[in-house]
MILO-824794 format. One record per residue (C-alpha): x, y, z; residue number from 1. Coordinates in Angstrom, 2 decimals, m for minus. Layout:
+---------+---------+---------+------+
|      xx |      yy |      zz | resi |
+---------+---------+---------+------+
|       X |       Y |       Z |  NUM |
...
+---------+---------+---------+------+
! end
This chain:
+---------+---------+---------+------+
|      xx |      yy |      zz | resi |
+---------+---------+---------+------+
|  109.14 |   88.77 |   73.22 |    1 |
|  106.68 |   91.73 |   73.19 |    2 |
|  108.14 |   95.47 |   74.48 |    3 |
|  106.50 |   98.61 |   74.26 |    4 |
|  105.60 |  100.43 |   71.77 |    5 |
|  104.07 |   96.65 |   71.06 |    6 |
|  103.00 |   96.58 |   75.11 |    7 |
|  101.40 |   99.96 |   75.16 |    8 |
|   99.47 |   99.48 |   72.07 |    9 |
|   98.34 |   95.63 |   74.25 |   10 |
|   97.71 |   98.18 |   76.94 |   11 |
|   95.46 |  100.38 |   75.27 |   12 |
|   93.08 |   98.26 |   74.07 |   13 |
|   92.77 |   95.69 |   76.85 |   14 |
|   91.48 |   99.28 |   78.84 |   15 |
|   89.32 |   99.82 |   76.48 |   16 |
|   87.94 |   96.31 |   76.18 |   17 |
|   87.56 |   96.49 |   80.09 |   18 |
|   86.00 |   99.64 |   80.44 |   19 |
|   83.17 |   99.05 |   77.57 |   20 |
|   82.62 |   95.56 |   79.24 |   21 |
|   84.19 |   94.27 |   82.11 |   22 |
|   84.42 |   90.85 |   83.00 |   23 |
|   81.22 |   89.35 |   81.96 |   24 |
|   78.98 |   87.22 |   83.87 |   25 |
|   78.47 |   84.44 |   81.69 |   26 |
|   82.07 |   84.17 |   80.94 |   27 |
|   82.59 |   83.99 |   84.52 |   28 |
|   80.20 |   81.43 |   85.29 |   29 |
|   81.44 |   79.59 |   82.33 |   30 |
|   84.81 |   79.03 |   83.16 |   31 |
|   86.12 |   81.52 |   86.40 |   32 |
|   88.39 |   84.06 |   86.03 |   33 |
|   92.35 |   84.55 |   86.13 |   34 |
|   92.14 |   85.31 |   89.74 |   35 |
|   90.16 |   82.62 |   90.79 |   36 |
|   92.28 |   79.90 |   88.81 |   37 |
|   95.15 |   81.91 |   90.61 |   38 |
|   93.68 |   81.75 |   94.21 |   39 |
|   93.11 |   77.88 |   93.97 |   40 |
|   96.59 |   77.24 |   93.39 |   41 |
|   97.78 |   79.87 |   95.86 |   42 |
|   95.19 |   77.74 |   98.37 |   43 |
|   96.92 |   74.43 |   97.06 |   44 |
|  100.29 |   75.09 |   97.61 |   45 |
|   99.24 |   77.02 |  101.19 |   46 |
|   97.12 |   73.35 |  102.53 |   47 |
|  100.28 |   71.49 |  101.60 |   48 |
|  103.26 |   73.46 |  102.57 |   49 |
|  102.35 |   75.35 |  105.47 |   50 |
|  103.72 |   73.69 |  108.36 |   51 |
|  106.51 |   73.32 |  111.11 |   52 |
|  108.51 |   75.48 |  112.39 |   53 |
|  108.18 |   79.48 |  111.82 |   54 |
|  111.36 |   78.90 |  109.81 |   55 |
|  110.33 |   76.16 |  108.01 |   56 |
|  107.53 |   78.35 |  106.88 |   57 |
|  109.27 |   81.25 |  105.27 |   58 |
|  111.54 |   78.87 |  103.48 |   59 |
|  107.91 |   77.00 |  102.65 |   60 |
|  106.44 |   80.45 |  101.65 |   61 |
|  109.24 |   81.45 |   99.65 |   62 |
|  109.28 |   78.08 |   97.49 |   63 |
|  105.30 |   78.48 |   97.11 |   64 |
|  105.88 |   81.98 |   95.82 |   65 |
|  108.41 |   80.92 |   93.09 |   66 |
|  106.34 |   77.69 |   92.09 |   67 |
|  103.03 |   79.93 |   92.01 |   68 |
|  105.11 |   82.73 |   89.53 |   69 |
|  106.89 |   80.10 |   87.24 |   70 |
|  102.89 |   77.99 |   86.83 |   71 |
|  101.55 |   81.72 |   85.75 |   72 |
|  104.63 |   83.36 |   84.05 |   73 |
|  105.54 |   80.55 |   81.60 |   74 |
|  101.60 |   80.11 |   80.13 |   75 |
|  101.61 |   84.05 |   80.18 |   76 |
|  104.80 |   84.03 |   78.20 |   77 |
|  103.40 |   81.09 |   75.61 |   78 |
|  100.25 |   82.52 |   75.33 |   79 |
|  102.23 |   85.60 |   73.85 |   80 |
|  104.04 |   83.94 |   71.69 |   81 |
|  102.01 |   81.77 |   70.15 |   82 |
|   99.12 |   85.12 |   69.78 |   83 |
|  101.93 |   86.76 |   67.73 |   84 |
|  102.41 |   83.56 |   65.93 |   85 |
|   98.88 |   83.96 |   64.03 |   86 |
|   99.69 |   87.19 |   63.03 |   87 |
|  100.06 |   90.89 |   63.99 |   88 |
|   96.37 |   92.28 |   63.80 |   89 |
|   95.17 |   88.83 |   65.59 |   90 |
|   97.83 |   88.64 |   67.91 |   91 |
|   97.01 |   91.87 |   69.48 |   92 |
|   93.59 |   91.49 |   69.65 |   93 |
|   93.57 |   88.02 |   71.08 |   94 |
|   96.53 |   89.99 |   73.53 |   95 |
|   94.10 |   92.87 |   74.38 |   96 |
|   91.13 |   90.58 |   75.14 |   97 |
|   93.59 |   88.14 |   77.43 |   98 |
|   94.81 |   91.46 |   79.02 |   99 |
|   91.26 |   92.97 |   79.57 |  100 |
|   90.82 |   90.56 |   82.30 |  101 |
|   93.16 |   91.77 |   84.64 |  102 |
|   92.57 |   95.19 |   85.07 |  103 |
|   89.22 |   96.12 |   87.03 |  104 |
|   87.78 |   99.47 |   85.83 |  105 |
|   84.24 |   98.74 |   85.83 |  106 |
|   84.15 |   95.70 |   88.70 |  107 |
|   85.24 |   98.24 |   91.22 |  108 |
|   83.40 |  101.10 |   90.06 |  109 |
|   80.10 |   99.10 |   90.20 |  110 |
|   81.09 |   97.68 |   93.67 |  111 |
|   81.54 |  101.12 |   95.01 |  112 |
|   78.42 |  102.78 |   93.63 |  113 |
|   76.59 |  100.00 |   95.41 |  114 |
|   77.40 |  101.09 |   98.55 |  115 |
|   76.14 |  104.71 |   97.65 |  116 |
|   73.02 |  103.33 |   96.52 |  117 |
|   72.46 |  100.81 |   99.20 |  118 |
|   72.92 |  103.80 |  101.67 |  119 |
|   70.57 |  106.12 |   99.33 |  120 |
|   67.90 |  103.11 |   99.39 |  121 |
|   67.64 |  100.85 |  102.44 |  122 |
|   70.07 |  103.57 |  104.60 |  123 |
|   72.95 |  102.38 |  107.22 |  124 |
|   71.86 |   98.31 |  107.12 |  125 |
|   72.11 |   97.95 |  103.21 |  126 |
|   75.15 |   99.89 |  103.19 |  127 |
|   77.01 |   98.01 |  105.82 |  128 |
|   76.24 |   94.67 |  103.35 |  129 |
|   77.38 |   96.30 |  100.18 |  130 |
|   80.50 |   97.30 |  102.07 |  131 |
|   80.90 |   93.96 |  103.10 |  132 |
|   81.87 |   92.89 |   99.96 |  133 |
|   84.65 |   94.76 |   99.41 |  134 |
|   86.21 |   95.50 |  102.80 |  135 |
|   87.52 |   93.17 |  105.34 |  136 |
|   86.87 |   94.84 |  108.41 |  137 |
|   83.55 |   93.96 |  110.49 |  138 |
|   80.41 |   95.71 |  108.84 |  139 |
|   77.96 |   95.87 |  112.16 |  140 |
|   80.61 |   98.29 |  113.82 |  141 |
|   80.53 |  101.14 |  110.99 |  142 |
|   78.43 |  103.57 |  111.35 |  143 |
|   76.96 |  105.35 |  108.52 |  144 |
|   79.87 |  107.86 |  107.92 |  145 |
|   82.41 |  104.84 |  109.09 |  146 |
|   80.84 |  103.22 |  105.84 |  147 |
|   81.08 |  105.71 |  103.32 |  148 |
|   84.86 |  105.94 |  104.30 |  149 |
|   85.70 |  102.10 |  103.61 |  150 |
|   83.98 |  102.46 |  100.63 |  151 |
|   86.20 |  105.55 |   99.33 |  152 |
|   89.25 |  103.89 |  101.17 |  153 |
|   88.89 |  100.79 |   99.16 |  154 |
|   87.81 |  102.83 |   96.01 |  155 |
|   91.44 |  104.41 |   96.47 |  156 |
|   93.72 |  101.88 |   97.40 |  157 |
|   92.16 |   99.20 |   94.85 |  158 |
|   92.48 |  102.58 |   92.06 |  159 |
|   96.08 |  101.68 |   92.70 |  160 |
|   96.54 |   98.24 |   92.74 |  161 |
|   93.63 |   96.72 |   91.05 |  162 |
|   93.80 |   99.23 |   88.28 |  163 |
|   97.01 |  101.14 |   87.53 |  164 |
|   99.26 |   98.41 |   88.95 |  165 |
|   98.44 |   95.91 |   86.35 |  166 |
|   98.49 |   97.99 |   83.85 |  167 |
|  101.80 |   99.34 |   84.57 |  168 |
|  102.75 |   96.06 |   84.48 |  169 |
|  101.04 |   95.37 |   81.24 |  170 |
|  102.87 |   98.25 |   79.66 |  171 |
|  106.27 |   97.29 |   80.58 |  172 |
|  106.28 |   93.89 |   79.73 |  173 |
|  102.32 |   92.82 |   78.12 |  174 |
|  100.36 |   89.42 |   78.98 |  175 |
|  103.62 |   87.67 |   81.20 |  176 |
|  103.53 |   91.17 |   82.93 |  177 |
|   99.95 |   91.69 |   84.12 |  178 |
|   99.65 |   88.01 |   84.82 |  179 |
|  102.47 |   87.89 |   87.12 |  180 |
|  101.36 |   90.73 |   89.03 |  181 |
|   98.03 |   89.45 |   89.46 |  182 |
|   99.56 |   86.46 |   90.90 |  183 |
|  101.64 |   88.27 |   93.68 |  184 |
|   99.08 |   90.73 |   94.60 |  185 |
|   96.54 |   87.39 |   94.88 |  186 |
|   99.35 |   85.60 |   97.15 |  187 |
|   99.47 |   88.89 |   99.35 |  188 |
|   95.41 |   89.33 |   99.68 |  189 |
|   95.10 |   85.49 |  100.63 |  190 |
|   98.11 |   84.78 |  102.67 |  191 |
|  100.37 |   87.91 |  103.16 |  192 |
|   98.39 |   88.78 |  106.43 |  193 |
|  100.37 |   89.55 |  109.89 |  194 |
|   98.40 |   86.57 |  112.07 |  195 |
|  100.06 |   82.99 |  113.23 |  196 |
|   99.23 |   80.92 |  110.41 |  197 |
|  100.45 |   83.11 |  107.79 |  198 |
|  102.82 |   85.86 |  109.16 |  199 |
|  106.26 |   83.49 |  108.33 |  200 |
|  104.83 |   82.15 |  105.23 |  201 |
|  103.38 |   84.82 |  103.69 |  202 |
|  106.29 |   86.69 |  104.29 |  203 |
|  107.75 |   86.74 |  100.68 |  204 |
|  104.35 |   87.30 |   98.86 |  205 |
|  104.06 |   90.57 |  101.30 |  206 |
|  107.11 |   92.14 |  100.73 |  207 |
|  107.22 |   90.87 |   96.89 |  208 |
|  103.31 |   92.78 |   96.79 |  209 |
|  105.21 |   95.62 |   98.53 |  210 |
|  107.78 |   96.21 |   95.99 |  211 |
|  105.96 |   95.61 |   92.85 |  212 |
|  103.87 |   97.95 |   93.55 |  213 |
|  105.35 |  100.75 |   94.62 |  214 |
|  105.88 |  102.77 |   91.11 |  215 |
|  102.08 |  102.21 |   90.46 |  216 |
|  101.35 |  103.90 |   93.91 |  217 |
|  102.69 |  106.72 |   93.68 |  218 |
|  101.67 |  107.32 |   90.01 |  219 |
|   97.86 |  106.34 |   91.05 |  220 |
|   98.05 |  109.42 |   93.76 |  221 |
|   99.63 |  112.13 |   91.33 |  222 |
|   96.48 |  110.52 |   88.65 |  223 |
|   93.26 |  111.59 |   91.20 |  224 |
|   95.53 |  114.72 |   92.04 |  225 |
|   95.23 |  115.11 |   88.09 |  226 |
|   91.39 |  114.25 |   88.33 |  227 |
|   91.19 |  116.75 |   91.26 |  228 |
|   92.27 |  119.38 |   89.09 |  229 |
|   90.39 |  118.90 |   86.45 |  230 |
|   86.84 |  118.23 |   88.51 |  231 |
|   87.38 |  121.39 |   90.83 |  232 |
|   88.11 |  119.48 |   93.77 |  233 |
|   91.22 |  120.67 |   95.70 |  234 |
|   94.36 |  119.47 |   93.71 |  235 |
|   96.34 |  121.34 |   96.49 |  236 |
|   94.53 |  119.46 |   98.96 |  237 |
|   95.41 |  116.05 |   97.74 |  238 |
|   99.21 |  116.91 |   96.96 |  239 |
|   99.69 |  118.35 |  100.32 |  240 |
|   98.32 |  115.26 |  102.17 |  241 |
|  100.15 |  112.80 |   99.86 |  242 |
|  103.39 |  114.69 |  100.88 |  243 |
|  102.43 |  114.84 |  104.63 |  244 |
|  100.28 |  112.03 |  105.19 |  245 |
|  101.07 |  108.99 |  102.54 |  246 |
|  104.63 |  107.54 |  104.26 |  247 |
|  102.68 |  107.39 |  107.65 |  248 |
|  100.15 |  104.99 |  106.25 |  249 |
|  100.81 |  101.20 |  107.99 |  250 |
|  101.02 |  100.00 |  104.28 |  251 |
|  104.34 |  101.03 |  102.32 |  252 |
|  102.02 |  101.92 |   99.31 |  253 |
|   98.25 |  102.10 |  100.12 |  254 |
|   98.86 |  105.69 |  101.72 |  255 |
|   99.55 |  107.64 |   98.53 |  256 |
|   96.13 |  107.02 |   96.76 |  257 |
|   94.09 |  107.22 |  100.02 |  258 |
|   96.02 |  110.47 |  101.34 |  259 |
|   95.27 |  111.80 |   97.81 |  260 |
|   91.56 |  111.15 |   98.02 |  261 |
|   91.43 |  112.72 |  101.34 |  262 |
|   92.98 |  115.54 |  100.32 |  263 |
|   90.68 |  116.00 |   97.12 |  264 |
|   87.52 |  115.63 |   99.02 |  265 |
|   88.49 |  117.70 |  102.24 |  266 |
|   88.19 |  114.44 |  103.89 |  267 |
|   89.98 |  111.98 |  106.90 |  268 |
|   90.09 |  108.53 |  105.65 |  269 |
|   91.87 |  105.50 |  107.24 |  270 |
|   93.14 |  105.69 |  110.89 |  271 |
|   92.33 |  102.92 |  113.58 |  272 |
|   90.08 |  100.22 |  112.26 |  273 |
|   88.63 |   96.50 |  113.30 |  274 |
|   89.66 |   93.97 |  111.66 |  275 |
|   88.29 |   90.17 |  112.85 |  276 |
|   87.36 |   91.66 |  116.76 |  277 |
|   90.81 |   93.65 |  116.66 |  278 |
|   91.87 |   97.05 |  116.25 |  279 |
|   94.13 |   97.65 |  113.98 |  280 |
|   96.34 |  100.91 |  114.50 |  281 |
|   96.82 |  103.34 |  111.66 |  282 |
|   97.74 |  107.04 |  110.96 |  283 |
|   94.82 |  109.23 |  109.68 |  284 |
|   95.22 |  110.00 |  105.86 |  285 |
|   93.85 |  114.27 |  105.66 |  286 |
|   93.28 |  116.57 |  107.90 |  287 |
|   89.24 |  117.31 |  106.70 |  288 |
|   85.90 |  115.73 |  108.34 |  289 |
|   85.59 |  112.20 |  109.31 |  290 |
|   81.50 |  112.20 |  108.51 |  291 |
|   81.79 |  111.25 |  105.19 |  292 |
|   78.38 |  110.88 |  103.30 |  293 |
|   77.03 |  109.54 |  100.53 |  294 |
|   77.56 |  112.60 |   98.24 |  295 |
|   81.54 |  112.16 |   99.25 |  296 |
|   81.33 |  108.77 |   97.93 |  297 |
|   79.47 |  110.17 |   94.54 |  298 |
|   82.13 |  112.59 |   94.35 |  299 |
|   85.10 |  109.78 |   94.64 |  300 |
|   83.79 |  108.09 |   92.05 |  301 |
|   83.92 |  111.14 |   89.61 |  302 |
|   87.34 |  111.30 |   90.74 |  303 |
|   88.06 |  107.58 |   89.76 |  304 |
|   86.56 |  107.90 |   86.93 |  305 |
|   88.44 |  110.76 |   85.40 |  306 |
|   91.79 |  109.39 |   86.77 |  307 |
|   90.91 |  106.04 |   84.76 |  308 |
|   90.65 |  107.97 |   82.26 |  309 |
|   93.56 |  110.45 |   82.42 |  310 |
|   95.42 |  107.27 |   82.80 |  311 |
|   94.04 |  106.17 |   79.14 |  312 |
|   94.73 |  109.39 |   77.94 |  313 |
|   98.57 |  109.01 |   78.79 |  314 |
|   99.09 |  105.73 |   77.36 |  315 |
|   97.89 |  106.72 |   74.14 |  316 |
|  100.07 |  109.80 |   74.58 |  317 |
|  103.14 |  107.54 |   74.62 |  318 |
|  102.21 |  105.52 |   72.35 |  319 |
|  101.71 |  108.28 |   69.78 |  320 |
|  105.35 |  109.86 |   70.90 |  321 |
|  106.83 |  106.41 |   70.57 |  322 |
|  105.66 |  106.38 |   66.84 |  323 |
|  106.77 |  110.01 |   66.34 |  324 |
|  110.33 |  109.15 |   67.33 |  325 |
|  110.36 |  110.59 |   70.74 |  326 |
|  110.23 |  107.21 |   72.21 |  327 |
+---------+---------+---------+------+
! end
């Protein structure tokens, strides 16, 4: 219904929308957000089909997965059309403003630059609860360097697929796009997890997460090896740990933006962790130091920043070159 140059032109301006804005609160508290609405039906379907046998789960898990894409897919896709159906001009702006919600620009560069200031502020205690909230492993054993490192390690990884990942999304294939993405990578953050309950039923939303987003993995490294370059932080650095370091990562795709980090900032990130009371083996992404400060953090935002913003910079490059007649 909508392809690019139509999708990249959705793209740009949801970005745009996001960055200037976000998410805001009041709309929030008004009525939710996507992912919300998403994670109640993902917690539906989970309460009623996940039981029996290990084999009755997967088949369970699978089913859940379909019903979950087909409830956020088909509004997606008549959302689309009937936006177009009011008119060009309108129906990319009411596009852009639908698509704004789904990628997270400013939401995770607030979340990070919490932690730096809760560490700046109130020192290890403050930072271990602003890391809390966007890290899953157990706050009260970090210490102060362990900290700073979740915070850039989530700063990378989410770079990848709370940022470029929907977008790449959005640009292939608009609204229907982004929306279904947010849906699997939702099913994989609330059920795709390797424990009893969930390791046979989350199966398919794992592996689904896996492989849509492995183009937006790789392409969220090479963009903070990009940012690298053009803040003077080692470019080399980050390519040579993405290349050495990113296909030993336990997660098929979360190595390539983490390695690159690491590599940028001189920096080890990732390696064993606790998750829940258990450790949680893991390859080491870099070869730099492990005591990470505040400052590294400061500096890994600068990083994300420009990336995000490289990243704008292309999609507005193809979308001119698509006009011109290259595309």
């Amino acid at each position: 219904m909508v392809h690019p140059p139509d999708t990249l032109a959705i793209l740009a301006l949801a970005l745009g929308i996001e960055a200037a804005s976000g998410y805001p609160d009041a709309l929030y508290k008004a009525i939710g957000h996507p992912v919300t609405w998403i994670g109640r039906l993902i917690s539906g379907l989970e309460r009623g089909l996940n039981r029996g046998s290990e084999g009755r789960r997967r088949v369970a898990g699978c089913l859940a997965l379909v019903l979950l894409l087909a409830a956020t897919g088909l509004p997606a896709w008549a959302l689309t059309g009937l936006a177009l159906w009011a008119g060009p001009l309108p129906g990319f702006l009411l596009l852009g403003l639908l698509c704004a919600s789904l990628p997270a620009q400013r939401s995770l560069n607030d979340h990070v630059a919490a932690v730096e200031t809760a560490l700046r502020a109130g020192g290890l205690e403050a930072g271990r609860r602003a890391v809390a909230m966007i890290v899953g492993r157990d706050p009260d054993r970090l210490d102060a360097p362990a900290v700073c490192r979740a915070a850039i390690e989530s700063l990378a990884e989410n770079f990848s697929d709370g940022i470029v990942a929907p977008s790449f999304w959005i640009g292939c294939l608009g609204l229907p796009g982004g929306v279904l993405y947010k849906a699997i990578n939702t099913a994989d953050s609330m059920i795709g997890h390797r424990t009893p309950r969930y390791a046979a039923y989350g199966w398919a939303a794992a592996r689904l997460d896996d492989l849509v987003n492995l183009p937006a993995s790789r392409l969220a490294g090479l963009l903070i090896v990009g940012a690298a370059a053009l803040r003077g932080a080692d470019a080399r650095g980050a390519l040579r740990a993405m290349a050495r370091d990113a296909g030993r990562h336990r997660s098929p795709n979360a190595g390539w933006p983490e390695a690159a980090m690491a590599g940028a900032l001189g920096l080890r990130l990732a390696g064993p962790r606790v998750y829940d009371g258990t450790l949680v083996p893991d390859a080491h992404m870099g070869d730099g130091r492990a005591e990470a400060t505040a400052d590294d953090i400061a500096r890994a935002l600068s990083l994300y920043r420009t990336a995000c913003l490289i990243q704008g910079g292309l999609v507005l490059a193809l979308l001119t070159l698509w006009f011109v007649g290259i595309g």
